[in-house]
Each structure stands twice: as structure tokens, then as C-alpha cells.
N, C-alpha and C positions, 0 to 999 in steps of 0.2 A: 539213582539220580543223575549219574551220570550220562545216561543216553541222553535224558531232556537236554544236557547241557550240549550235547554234540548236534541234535538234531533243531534246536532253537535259530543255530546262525541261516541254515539254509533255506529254513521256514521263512525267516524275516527278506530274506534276499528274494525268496522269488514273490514275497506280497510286494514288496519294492519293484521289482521287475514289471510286475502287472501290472500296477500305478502307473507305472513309466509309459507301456505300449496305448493302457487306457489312455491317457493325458494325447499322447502322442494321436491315436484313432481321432478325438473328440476335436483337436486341434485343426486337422483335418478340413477344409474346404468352410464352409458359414460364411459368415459375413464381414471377415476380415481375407477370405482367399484373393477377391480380384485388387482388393489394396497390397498382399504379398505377390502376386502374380506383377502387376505393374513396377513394383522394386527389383524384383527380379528383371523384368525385362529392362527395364531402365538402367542397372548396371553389366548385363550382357550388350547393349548399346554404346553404352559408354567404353564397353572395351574392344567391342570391335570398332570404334571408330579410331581410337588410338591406337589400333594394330593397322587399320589403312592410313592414318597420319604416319608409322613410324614407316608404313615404306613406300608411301610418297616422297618422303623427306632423303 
């Protein structure tokens, strides 16, 4: 019984892992992308503007 107990943690770890890349794939672009894509740009804006504000000033 001992091997079940040694081979159990890595079993669960890489079903875990899978979920994870699943989740991550599935997240992936739909109907929430050009809502994340405009936040994105929105705060890339924002800091390049405060990089030519800091050296204007």
C-alpha cells in the first residue's frame, strides 16, 4: 500500500495542473476579451502618459 500512498500526491497534482491550463485555454478570448483588451490598453495609456508628464515636467 505503500506505493498508492507515494503515487496519489502526483496523480492529484498533475489533475490540478490540467484544470488549471484548462480553465486558463477556456478563458482565453469569448466575450469578455475586448472588455480585458480595453483595460489593458487603458492602463498602458495611462502610464505612458505619466512617463511623458514626468519628463516634461
Amino acid at each position: 500500500m505503500d506505493y498508492v500512498s507515494a503515487l496519489v500526491p502526483p496523480f492529484v497534482m498533475a489533475a490540478f495542473f490540467i484544470a488549471l491550463v484548462v480553465t486558463i485555454v477556456k478563458s482565453q478570448g469569448g466575450a469578455n476579451k475586448a472588455k480585458e483588451d480595453e483595460a489593458v490598453d487603458a492602463v498602458l495609456a495611462r502610464a505612458e502618459s505619466a512617463r511623458q508628464a514626468d519628463r516634461h515636467a
